[in-house]
N, C-alpha and C positions, 0 to 999 in steps of 0.2 A: 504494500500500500504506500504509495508515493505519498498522499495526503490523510497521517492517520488522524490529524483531529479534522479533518473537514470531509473526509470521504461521504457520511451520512447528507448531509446539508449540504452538498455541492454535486447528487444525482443526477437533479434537474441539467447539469451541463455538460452532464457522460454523452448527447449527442454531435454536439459542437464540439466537444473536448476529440474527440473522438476524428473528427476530418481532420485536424492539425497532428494529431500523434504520428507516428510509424506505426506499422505492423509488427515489430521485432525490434527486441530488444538492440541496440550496439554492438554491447559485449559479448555476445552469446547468442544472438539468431532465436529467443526464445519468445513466443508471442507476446505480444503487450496491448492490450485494452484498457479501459478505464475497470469495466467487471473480472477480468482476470485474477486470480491468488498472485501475487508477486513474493518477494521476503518480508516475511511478518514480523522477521528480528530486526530486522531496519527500522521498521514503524516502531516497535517497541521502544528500541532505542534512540527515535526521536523523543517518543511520547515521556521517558526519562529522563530527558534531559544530558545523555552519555553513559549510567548507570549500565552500562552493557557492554560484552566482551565484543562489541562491533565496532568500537567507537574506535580497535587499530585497523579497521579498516580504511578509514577517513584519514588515519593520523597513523601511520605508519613508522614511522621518525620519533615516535614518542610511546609506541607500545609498553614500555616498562611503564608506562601511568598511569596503563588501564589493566594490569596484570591481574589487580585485587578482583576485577570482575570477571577473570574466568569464570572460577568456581565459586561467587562470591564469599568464600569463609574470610578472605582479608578486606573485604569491604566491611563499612561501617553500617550500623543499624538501621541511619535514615538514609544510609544508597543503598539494602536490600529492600527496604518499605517502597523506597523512590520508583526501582524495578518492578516489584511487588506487585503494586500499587497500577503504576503504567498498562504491565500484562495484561493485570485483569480487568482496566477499562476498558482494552482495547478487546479483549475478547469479549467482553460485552456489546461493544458496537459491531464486530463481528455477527453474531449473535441474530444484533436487531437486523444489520444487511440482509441475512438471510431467512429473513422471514422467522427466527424462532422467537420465542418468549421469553 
């Protein structure tokens, strides 16, 4: 999800959105729509604020910063909650996307 806090509330422009996109992804040749699954640990770890073992993906050069978030045991209490906390709103708006309750 490119856009995890506005993906609900920005539906109405998955049709317009949609002529300006590509078919495929860049990197990898793999489809790309607005309804497609893409990485949900990305979304995650926007919706965190970094609190996630994705954030050496961006920042490469600085990996040893974000170590404590592999496995989070050297993270702190409010960057497990931060994590926590993100997943499960976002699996909740997942959730609602798909029609569940």
């Amino acid at each position: 999800v490119g856009f995890p806090s506005g993906f609900l509330s920005l539906r109405w422009l998955a049709p317009w959105l949609g002529l300006i996109m590509d078919a495929t992804r860049p990197m990898d040749n793999m489809a790309l729509a607005w309804d497609t699954p893409q990485e949900d640990e990305v979304a995650v770890n926007q919706l965190s604020a970094g609190a996630s073992p994705y954030m050496p993906l961006m920042f490469m050069r600085r990996e040893s910063r974000f170590r404590r978030y592999y496995s989070m045991k050297d993270a702190t209490e409010k960057e497990r909650k931060r994590w926590r906390d993100a997943f499960l709103y976002f699996c909740r708006k997942v959730q609602l996307a798909s029609g569940g309750a």
